[in-house]
MMTF fields as JSON, N, C-alpha, C and O atoms, coordinates in Angstrom:
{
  "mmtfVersion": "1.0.0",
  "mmtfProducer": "UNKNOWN",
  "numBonds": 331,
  "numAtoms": 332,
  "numGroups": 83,
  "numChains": 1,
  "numModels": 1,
  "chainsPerModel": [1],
  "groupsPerChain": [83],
  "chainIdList": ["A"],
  "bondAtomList": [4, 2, 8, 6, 12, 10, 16, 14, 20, 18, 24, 22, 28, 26, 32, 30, 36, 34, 40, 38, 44, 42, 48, 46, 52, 50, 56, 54, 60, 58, 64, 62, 68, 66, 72, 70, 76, 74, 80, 78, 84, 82, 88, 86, 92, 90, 96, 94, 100, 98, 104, 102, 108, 106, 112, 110, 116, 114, 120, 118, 124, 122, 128, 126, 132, 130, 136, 134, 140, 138, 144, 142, 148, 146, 152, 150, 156, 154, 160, 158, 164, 162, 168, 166, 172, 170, 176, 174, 180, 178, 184, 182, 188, 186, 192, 190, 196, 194, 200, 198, 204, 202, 208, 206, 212, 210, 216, 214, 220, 218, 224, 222, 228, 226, 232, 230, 236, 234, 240, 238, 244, 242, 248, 246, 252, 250, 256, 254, 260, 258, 264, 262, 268, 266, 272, 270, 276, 274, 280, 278, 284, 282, 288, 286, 292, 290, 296, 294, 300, 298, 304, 302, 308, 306, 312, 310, 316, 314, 320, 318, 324, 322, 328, 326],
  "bondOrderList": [1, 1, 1, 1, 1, 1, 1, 1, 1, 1, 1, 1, 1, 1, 1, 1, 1, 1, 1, 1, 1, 1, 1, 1, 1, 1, 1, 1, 1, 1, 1, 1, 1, 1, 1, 1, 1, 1, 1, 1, 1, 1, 1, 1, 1, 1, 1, 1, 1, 1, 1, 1, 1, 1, 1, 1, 1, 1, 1, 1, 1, 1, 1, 1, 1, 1, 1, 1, 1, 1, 1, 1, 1, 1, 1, 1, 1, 1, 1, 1, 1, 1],
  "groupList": [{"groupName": "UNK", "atomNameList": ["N", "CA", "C", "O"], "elementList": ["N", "C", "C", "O"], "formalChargeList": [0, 0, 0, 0], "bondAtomList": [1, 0, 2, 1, 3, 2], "bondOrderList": [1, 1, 2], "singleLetterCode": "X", "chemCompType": "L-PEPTIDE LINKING"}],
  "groupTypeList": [0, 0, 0, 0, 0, 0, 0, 0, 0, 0, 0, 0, 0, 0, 0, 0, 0, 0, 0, 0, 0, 0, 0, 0, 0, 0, 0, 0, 0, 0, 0, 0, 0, 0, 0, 0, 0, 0, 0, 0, 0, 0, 0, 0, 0, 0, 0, 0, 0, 0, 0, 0, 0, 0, 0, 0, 0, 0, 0, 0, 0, 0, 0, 0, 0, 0, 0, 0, 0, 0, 0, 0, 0, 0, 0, 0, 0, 0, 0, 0, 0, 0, 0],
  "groupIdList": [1, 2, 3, 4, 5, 6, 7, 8, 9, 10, 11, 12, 13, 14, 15, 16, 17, 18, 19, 20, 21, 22, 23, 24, 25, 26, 27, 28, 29, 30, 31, 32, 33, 34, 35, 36, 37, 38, 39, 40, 41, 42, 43, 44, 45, 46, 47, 48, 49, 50, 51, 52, 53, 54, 55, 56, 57, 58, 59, 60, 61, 62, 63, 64, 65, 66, 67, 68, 69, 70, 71, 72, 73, 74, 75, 76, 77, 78, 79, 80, 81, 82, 83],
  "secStructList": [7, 7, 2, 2, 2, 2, 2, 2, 6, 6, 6, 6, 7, 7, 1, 2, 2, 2, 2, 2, 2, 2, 2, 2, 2, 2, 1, 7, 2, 2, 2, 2, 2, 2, 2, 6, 6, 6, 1, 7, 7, 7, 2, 2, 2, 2, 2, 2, 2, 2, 2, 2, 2, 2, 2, 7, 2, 2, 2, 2, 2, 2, 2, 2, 2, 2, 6, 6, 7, 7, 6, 2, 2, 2, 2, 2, 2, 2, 2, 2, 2, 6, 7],
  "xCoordList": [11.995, 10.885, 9.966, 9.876, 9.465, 8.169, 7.151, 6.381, 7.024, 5.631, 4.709, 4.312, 3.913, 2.99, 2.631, 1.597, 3.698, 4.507, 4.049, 2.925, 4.937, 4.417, 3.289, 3.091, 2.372, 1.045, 0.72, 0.314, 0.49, -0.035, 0.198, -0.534, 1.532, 1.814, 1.339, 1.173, 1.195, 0.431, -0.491, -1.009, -1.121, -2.816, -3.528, -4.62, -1.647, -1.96, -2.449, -3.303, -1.892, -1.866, -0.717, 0.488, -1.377, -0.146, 0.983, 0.846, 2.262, 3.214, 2.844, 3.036, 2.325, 1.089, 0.313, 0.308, -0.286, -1.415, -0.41, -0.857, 0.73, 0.926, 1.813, 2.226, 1.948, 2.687, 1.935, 2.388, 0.366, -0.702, -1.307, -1.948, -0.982, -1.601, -0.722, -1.127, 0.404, 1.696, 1.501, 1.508, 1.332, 1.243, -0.088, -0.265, -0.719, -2.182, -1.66, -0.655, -1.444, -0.879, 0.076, -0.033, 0.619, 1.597, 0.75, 1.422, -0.195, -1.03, -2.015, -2.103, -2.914, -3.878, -4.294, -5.162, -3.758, -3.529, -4.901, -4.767, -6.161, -7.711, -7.538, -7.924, -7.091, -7.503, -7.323, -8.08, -5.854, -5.075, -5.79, -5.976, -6.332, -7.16, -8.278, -8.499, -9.29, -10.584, -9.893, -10.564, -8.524, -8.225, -7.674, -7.675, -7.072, -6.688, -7.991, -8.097, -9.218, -10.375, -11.083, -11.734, -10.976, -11.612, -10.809, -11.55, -9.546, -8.674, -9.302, -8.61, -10.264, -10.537, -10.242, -10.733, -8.97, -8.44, -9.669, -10.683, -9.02, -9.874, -9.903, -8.925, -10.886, -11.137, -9.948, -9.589, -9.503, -8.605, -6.971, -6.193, -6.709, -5.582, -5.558, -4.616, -7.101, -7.282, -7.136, -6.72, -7.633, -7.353, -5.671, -5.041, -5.274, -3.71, -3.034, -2.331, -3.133, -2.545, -2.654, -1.706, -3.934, -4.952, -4.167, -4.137, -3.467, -2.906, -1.27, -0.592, -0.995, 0.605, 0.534, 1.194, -0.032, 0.297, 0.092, 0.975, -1.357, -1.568, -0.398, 0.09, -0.24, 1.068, 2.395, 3.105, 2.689, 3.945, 4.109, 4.599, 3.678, 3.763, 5.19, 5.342, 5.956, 7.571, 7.519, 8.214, 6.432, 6.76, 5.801, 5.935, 5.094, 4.875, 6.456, 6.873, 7.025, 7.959, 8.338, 8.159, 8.991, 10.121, 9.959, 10.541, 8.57, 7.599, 8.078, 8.62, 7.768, 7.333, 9.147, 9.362, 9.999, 11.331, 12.003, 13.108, 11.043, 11.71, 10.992, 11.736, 9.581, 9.182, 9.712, 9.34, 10.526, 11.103, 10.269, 10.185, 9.491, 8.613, 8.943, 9.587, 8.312, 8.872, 8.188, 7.02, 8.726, 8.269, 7.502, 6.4, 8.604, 8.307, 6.451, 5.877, 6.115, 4.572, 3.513, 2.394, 4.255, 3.306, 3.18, 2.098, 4.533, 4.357, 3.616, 2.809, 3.844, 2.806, 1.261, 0.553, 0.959, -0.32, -0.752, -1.978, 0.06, 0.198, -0.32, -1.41, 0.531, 0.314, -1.138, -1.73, -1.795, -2.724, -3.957, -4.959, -3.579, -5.237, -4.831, -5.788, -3.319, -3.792, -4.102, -4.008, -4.663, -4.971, -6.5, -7.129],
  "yCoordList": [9.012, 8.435, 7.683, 8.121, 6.895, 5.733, 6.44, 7.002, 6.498, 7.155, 7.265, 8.377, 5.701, 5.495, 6.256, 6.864, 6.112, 6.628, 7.749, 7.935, 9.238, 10.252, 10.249, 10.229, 10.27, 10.516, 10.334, 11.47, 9.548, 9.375, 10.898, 11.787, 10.577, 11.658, 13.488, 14.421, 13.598, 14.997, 15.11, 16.213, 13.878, 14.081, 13.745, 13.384, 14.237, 14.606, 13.159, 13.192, 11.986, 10.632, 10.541, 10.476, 10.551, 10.256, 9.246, 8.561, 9.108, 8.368, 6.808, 5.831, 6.843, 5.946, 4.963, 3.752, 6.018, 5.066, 4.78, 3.965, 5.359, 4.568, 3.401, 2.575, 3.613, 2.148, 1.323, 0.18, 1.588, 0.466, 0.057, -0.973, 1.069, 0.234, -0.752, -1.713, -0.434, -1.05, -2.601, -3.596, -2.722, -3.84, -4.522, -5.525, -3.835, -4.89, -4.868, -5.27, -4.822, -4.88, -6.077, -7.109, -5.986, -7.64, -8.778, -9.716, -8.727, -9.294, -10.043, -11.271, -9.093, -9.176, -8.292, -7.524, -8.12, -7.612, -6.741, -5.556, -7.315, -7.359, -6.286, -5.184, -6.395, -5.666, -4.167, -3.247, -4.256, -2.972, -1.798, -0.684, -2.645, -1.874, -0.961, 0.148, -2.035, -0.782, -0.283, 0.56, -0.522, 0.723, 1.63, 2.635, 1.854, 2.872, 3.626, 4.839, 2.432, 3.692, 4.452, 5.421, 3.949, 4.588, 5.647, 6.181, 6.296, 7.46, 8.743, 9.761, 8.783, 9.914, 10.899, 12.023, 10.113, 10.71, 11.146, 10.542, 12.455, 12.938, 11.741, 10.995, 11.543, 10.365, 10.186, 9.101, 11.188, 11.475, 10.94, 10.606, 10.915, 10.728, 9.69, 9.159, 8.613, 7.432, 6.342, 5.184, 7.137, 6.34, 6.302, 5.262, 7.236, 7.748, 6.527, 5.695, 6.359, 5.304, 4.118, 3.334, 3.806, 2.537, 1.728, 0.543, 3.391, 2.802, 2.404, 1.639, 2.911, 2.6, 1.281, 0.356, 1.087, -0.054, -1.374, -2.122, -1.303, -1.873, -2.194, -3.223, -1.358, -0.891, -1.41, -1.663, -1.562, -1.527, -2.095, -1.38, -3.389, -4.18, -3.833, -3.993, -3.441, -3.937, -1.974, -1.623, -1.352, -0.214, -1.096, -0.713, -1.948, -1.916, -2.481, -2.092, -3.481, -3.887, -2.726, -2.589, -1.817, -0.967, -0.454, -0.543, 0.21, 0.995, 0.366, 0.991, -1.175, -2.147, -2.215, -2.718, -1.924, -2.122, -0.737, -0.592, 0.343, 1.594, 1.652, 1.884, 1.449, 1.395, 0.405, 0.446, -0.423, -1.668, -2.545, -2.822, -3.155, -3.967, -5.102, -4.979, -6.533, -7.681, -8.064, -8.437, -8.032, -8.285, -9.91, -10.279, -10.619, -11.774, -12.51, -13.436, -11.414, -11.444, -11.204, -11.694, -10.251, -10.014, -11.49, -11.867, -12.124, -13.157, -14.215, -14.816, -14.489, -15.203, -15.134, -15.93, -13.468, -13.186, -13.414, -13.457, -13.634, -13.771, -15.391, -15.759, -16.132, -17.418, -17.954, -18.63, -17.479, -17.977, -17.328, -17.905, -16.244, -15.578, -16.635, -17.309, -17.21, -17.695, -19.066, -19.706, -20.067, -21.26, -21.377, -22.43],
  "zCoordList": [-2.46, -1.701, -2.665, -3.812, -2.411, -3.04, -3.495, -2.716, -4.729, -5.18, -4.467, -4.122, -3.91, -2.899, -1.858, -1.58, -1.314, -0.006, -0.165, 0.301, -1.08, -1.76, -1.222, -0.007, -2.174, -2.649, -1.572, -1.33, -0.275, 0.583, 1.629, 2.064, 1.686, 2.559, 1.968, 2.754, 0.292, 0.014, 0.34, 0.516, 0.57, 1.254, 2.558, 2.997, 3.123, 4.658, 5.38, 6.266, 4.97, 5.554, 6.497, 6.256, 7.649, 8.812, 8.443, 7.429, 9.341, 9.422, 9.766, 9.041, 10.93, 11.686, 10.638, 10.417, 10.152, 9.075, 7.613, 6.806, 7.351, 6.528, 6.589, 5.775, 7.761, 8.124, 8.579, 8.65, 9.112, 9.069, 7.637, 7.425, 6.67, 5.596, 4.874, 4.22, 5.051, 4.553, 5.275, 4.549, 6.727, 7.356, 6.788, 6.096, 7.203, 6.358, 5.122, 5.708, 4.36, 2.954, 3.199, 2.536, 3.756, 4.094, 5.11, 5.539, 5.359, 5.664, 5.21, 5.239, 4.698, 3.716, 2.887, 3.303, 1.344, 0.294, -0.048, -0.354, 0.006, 0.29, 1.118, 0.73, 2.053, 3.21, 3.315, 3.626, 2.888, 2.319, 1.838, 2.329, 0.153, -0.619, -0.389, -0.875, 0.904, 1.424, 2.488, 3.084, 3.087, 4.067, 3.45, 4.161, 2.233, 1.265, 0.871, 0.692, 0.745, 0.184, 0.956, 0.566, 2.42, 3.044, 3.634, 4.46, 3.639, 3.942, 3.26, 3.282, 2.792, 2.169, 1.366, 1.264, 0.522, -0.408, -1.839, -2.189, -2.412, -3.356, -4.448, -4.481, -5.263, -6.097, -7.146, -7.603, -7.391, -8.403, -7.952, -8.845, -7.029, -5.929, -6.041, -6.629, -5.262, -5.234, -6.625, -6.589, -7.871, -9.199, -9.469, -9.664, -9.447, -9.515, -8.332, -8.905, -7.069, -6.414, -6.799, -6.806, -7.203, -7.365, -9.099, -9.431, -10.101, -10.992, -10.737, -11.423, -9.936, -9.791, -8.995, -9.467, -8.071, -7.653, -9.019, -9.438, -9.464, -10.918, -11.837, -12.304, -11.879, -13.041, -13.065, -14.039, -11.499, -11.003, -9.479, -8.605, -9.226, -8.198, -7.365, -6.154, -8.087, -7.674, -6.37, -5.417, -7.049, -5.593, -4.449, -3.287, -4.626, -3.113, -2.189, -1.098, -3.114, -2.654, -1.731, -0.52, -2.767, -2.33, -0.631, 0.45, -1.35, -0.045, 1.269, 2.181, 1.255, 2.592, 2.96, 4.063, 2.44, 2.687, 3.037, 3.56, 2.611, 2.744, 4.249, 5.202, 4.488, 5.786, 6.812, 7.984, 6.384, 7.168, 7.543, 8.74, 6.615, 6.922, 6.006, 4.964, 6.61, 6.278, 4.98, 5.089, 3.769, 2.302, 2.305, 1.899, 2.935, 3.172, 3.086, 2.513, 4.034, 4.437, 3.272, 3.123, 2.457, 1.637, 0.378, -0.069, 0.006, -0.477, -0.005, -0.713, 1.179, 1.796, 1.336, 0.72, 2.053, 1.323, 0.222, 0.113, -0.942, -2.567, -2.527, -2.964, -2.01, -1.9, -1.689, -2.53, -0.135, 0.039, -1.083, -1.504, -1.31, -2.642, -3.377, -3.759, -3.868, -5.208, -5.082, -6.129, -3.439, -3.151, -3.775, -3.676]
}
């Protein structure tokens, strides 16, 4: 399973919401981020997620493909931040 993924789900993050953050995440990348901060994960959890994605772009990939979600989108998203 996806690190991400993981971590989300030890801290009792529904199925639901992590496939809404995954979608806003292929949406709008921005967007993702304060719906990750506002889940109420312990601060420590939140630095620990906040570095893997950092670290290692290539798990969101995985994540958005293990959830069956269209990668496609998130490049998109990539595109327009970097206009």
């Amino acid at each position: 399973m996806n690190p991400i993924i993981a971590l989300l789900k030890e801290n009792n993050i529904s199925d639901t919401q992590i496939n809404e953050i995954f979608q806003t995440l292929t949406q709008n990348p921005l967007a993702a981020m304060t719906t990750i901060s506002q889940l109420g994960l312990p601060q420590d959890k939140l630095q620990q997620l906040m570095a893997q994605v950092m670290q290692n772009p290539a798990l969101i990939k995985e994540a958005v493909e293990e959830l069956g979600l269209d990668f496609s989108k998130v490049e998109e998203a990539k595109a327009q931040l970097n206009k």
